[in-house]
N, C-alpha and C positions, 0 to 999 in steps of 0.2 A: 680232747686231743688224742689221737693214734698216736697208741704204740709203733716202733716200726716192726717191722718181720727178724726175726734172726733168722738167720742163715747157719745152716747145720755146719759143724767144725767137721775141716777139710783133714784125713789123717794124713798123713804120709807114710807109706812103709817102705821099707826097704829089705832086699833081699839077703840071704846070705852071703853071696857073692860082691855085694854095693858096698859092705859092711866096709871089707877092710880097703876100699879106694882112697886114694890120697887125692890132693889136688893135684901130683905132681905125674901122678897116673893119669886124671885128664889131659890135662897138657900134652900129654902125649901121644895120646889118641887124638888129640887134636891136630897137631903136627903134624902125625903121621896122614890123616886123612887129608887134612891141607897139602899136602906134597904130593900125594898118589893125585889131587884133578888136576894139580897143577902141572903136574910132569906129563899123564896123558891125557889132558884135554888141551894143553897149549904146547907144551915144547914137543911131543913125539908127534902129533897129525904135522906141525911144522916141519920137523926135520925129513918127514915122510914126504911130504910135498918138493924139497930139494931134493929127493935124488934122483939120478940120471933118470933112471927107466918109468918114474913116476914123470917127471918134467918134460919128459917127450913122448909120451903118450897124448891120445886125443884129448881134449877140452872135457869132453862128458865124463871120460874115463877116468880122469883128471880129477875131478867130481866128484862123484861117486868113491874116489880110493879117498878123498879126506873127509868128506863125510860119514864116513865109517870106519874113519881112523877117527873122527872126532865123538861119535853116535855112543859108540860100541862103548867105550870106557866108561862114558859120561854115565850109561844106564847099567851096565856092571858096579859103577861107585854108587850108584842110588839105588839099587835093589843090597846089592854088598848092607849099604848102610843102613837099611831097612830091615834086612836081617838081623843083623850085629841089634839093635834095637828089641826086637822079637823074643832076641835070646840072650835080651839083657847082659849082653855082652861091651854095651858101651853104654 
């Protein structure tokens, strides 16, 4: 009968910065990032789409302003959060 393989022990490190994180500091970072797509990827391209000078403007133009009222944030919060990542900041 075979032995099975071990699998080498996975370490974990942590930085000096991770050290002194609480749960209560994630949470927060979590909220806080949960609020920032929330606010500009639904409720601001929305509120941008009511008003006058957007609303009577052409179709295309129309278009184009909420798709880059919706584009613009979404890939700012995912590079933003890609950073913050990198530089072991969350």
């Amino acid at each position: 009968m075979k032995q099975a393989r071990r699998l080498p022990k996975r370490e974990f490190r942590t930085t000096k910065e991770q050290v002194g994180r609480s749960w209560w500091n994630g949470y927060g970072w979590a909220t806080l990032i949960f609020l920032y797509f929330v606010i500009t990827t639904t409720w601001f391209p929305s509120w941008l789409m009511g008003q006058q000078s957007v609303a009577t403007a052409p179709g295309w133009v129309s278009d184009l302003i909420g798709s880059g009222a919706w584009f613009v944030p979404l890939a700012v919060g995912l590079f933003g959060m890609r950073w913050l990542q990198k530089t072991e900041r969350i």
